[in-house]
C-alpha positions as CSV (number, residue, x, y, z in Angstrom):
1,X,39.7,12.9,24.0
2,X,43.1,13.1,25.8
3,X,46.4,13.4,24.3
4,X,48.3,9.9,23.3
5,X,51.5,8.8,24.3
6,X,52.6,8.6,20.7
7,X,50.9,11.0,18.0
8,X,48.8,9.8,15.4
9,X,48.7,12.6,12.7
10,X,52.0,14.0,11.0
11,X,53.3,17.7,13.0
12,X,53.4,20.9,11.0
13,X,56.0,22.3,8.4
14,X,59.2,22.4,10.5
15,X,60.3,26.1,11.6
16,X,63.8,25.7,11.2
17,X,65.3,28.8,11.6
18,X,64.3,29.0,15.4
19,X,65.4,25.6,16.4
20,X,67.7,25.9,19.7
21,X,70.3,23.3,19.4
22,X,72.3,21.4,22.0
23,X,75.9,23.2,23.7
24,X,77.9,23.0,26.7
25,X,76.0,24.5,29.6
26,X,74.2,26.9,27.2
27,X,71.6,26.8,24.5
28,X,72.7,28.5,21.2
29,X,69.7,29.7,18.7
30,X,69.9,29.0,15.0
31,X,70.8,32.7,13.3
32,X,68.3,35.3,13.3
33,X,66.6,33.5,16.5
34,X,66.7,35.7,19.8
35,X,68.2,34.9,23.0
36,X,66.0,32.2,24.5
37,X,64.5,33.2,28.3
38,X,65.7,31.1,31.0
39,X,69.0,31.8,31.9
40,X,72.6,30.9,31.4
41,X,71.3,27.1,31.3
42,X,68.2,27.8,28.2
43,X,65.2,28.0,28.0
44,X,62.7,25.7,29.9
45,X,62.4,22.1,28.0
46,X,58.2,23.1,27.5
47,X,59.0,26.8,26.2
48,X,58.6,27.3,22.6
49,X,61.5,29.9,21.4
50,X,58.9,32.5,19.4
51,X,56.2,32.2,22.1
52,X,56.5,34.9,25.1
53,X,55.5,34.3,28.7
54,X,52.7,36.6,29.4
55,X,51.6,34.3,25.9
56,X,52.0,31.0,27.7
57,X,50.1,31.9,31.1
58,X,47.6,33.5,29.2
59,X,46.7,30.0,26.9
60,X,47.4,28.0,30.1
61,X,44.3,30.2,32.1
62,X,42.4,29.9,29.1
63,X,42.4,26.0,29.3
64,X,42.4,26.1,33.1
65,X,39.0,28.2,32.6
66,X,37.9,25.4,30.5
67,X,37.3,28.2,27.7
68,X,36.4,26.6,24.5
69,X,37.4,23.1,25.6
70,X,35.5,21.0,23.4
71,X,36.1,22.9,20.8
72,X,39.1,24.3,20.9
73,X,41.6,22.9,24.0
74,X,40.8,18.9,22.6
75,X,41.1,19.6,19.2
76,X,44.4,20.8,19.9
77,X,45.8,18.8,21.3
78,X,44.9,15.9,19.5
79,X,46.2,18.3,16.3
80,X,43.1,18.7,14.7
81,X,43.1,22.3,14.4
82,X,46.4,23.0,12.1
83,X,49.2,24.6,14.6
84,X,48.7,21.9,17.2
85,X,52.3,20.8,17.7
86,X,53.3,24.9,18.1
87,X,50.3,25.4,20.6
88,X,51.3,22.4,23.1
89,X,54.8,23.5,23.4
90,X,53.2,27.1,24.1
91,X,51.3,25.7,27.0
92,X,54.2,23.0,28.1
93,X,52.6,19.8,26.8
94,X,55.7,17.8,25.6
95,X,55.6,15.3,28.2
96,X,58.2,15.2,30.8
97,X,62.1,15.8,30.9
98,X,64.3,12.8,31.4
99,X,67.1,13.0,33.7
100,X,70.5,11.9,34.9
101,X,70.8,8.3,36.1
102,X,71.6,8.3,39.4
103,X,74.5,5.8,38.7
104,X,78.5,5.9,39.0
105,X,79.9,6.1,35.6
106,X,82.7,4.1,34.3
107,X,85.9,5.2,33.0
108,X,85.7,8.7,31.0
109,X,89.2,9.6,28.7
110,X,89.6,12.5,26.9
111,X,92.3,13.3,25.1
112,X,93.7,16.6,23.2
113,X,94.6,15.6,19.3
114,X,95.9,17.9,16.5
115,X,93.2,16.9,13.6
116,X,94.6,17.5,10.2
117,X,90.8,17.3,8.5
118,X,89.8,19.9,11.0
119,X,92.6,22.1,10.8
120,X,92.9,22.6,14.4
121,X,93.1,20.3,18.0
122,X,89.9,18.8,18.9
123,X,88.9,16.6,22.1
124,X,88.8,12.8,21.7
125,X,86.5,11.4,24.7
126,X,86.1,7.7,25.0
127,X,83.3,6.7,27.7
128,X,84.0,3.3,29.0
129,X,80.9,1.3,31.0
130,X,81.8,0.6,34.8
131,X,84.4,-1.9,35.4
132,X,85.8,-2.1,32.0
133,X,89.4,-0.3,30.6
134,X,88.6,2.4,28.4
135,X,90.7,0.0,25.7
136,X,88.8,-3.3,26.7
137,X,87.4,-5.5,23.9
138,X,84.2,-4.3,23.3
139,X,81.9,-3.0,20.4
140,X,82.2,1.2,19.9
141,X,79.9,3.2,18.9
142,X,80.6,7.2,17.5
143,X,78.8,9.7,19.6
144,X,77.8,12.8,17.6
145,X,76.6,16.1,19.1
146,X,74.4,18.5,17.8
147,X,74.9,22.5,16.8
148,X,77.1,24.5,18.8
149,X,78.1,21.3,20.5
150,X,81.0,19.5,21.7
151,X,82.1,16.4,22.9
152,X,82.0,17.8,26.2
153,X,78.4,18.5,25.8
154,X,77.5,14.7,25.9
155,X,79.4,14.0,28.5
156,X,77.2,17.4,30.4
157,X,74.3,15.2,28.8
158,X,75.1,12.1,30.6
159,X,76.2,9.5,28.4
160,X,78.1,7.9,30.9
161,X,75.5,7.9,33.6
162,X,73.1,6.7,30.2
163,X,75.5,3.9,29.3
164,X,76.1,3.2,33.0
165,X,73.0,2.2,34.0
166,X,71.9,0.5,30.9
167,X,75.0,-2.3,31.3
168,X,73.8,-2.6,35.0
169,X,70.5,-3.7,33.6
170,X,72.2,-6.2,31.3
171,X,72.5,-4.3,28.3
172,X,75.5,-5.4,26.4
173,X,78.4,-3.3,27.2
174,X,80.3,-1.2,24.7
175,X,82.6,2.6,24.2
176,X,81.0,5.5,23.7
177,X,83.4,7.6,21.2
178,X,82.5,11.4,21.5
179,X,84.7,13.7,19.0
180,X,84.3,17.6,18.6
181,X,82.5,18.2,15.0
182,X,82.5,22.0,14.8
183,X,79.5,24.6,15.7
184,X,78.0,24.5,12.3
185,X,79.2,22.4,10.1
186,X,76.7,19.3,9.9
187,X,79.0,16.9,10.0
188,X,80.3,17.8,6.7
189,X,83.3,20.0,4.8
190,X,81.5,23.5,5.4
191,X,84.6,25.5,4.8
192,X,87.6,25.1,3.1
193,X,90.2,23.5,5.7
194,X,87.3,21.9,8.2
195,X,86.0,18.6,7.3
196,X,84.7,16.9,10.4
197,X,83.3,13.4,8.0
198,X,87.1,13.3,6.9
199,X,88.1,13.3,10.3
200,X,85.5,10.5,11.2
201,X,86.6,8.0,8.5
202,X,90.0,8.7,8.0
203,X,91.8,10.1,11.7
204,X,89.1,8.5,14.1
205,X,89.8,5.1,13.3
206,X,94.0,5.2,14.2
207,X,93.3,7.5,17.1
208,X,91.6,4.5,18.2
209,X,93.7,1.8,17.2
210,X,96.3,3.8,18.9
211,X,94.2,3.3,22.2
212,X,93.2,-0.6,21.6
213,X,90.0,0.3,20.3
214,X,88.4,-1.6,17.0
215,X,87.0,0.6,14.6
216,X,83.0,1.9,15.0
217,X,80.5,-0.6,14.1
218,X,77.5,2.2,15.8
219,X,76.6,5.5,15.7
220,X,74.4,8.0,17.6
221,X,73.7,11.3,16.9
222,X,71.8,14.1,18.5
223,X,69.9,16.8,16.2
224,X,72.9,18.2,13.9
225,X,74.5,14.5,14.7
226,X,71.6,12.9,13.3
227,X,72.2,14.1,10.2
228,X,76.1,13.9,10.6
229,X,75.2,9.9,11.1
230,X,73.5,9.4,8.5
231,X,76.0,11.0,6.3
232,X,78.7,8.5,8.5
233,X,76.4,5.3,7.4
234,X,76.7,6.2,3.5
235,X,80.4,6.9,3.9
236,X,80.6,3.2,5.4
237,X,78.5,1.9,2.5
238,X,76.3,0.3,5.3
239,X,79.1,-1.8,6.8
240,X,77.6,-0.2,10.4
241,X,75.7,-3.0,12.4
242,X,73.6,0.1,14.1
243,X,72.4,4.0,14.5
244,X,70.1,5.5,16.5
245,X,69.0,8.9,15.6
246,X,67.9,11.4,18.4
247,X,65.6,14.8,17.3
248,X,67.7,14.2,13.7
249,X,67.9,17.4,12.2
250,X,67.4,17.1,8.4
251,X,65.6,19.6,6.0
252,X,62.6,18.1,3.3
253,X,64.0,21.4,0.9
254,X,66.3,23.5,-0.1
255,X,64.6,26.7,1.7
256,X,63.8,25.2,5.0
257,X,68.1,24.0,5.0
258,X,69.2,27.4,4.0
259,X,68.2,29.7,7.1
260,X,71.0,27.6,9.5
261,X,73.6,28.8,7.4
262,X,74.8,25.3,7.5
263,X,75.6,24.4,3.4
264,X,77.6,26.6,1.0
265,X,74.6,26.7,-1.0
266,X,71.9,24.5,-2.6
267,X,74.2,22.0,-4.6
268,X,76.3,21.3,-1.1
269,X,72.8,20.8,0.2
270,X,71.7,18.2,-2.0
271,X,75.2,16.2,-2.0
272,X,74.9,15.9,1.9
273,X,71.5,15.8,3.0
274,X,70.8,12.4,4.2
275,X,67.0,12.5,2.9
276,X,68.3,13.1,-0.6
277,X,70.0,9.5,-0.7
278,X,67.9,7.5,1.1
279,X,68.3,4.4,-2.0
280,X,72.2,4.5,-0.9
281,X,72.7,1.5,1.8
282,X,72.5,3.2,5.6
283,X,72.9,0.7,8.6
284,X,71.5,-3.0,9.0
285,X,69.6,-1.4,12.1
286,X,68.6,2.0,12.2
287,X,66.3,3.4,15.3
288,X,64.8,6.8,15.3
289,X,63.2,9.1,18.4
290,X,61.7,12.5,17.8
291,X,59.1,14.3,19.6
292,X,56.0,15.5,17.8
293,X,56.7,19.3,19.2
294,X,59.9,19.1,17.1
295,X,59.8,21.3,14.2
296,X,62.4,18.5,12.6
297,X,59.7,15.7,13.2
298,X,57.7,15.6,9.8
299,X,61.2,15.5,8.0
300,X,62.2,12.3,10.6
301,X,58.9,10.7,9.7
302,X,60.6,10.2,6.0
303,X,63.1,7.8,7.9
304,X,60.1,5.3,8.7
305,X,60.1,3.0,5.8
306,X,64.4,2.5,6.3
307,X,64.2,2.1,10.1
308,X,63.7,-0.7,12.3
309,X,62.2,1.1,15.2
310,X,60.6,5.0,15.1
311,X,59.7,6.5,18.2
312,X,57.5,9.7,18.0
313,X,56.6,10.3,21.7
314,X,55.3,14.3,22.8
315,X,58.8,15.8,22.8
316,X,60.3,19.1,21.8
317,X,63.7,19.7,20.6
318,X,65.7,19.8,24.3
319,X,68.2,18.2,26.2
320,X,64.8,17.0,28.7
321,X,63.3,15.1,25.7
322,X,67.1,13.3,24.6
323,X,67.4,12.5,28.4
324,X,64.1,11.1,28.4
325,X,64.7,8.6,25.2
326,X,68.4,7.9,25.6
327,X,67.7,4.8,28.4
328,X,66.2,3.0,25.0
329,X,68.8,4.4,22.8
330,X,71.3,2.7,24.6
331,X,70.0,-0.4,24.8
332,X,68.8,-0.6,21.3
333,X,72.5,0.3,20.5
334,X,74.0,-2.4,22.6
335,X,71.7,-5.1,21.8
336,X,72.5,-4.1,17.6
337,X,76.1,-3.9,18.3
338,X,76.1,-7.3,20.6
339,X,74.5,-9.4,17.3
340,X,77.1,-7.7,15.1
341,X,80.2,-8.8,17.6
């Protein structure tokens, strides 16, 4: 039988300390990983970090060949045989990359600001949908990237082609707000003097003020930004109309979290790992997409019973698979934030 479009069994245990996560026009590894193959622009979106090339071509003749089909090449790929989820990203079977809409994009701002939280100047990017001011009267919605990201590195991803072409198909239009959240820090006060979740509750909402702009009501975030936006939706004490997770990276344990050298230690862990406090009030609409070749998808499956829409297409943890989803990010963001208005 033939893969599905969506997966029917849960993926494997999550091997988070080789998880490539999203940058500006490179693809940083978690510590410990090697330098991913590919080029200055990563990997390709169906290459599994651990798994070589001579690897890939040689599983990709051996199901060419139609060695073992039956037995082994279905089973597979429909994850009966345990490694399933490691095996199709081997030989490429994540399903397609998304790309670009080939759309103008409205008015993009970005502004330099000293952030006191931070302790240091970060970039403030507003993304405005065509033929509005990028202080117009509309909904906004917080934009977090993931590791060793910026927000520079969604505006490279194309959230303003994204948002763009979903208004032009009648999506209700709002702002995209993108801020930089530091390389590591998951969203949270990692080190003394840098505490990005300060800077979203406390500095974000004047900087926008100061431009016209209501506070958030939305939030998306992208692998390390998933987790920061859950983290944002507790702080808010679910006064947010809407979030839509992409690829959220969160950790089931203490040992899987402690390899990305992203939490002090195990207490910090526990106080900011959104799967910890799931009985705390989140969002009135929460939407979640994550591939099945994720290593972060069993842990996004635990969102299911506090979402209003899961996603688990084939999908691996790249910018192809968040390109792919994003067109039904958007909207479901700008049809939540449209009821809230």
């Amino acid at each position: 039988m033939g893969a599905s479009g969506e997966e029917r069994t849960a993926g494997t245990t999550a091997e988070v300390g080789r998880i490539p996560e999203q940058s500006r026009g490179v693809w940083r590894a978690v510590p410990g990983d090697e330098a991913p193959a590919g080029g200055p622009e990563g990997p390709p979106a169906a290459e599994q970090p651990e798994t070589g090339t001579g690897r890939r071509r040689f599983l990709r003749a051996l199901l060419v060949a139609g060695v073992g089909t039956a037995a082994v090449g279905g089973a597979m790929i429909e994850d009966v045989l345990p490694g399933g989820d490691r095996l199709r990203r081997a030989i490429g079977m994540t399903g397609p990359d998304g790309t670009v809409p080939a759309v103008g994009p409205g008015p993009v701002r970005t502004d330099q600001l000293a952030s006191k939280a931070r302790g240091r100047r970060i970039e403030l990017t507003v993304v405005s949908p065509p033929g509005s001011a990028p202080g117009a009267d509309l909904p906004v919605c917080l934009a977090l990237h993931g590791r060793g990201g910026s927000a520079a590195a969604l505006v490279d991803l194309g959230l303003p082609q994204f948002l763009a072409a979903a208004t032009a198909k009648g999506v209700p239009p709002f702002h995209l707000v993108a801020v930089d959240g530091g390389e590591a820090t998951y969203w949270h006060r990692r080190t003394p003097g840098d505490d990005p979740m300060a800077m979203l509750l406390d500095e974000v909402p004047r900087w926008l003020a100061a431009r016209g702009l209501a506070a958030p009501t939305g939030v998306l975030g992208i692998s390390m930004g998933g987790s920061g936006a859950l983290q944002y939706a507790r702080a808010r004490n679910g006064g947010l109309a809407a979030a839509a997770l992409l690829s959220p990276a969160l950790f089931t344990s203490w040992g899987d979290a402690r390899p990305v050298d992203a939490y002090q230690d195990q207490a910090d862990w526990e106080a900011h790992e959104p799967l910890r406090h799931l009985d705390r009030p989140l969002t009135r609409r929460l939407a979640v997409w994550c591939g099945t070749e994720d290593p972060f998808c069993p842990a996004a499956r635990k969102l299911a019973d506090r979402a209003a829409e899961t996603h688990f297409p084939r999908g691996a943890h790249t910018d192809g698979f968040w390109r792919r989803v994003l067109p039904d990010a958007t909207a479901f963001l700008g049809q939540a934030l449209a009821r809230r208005a």
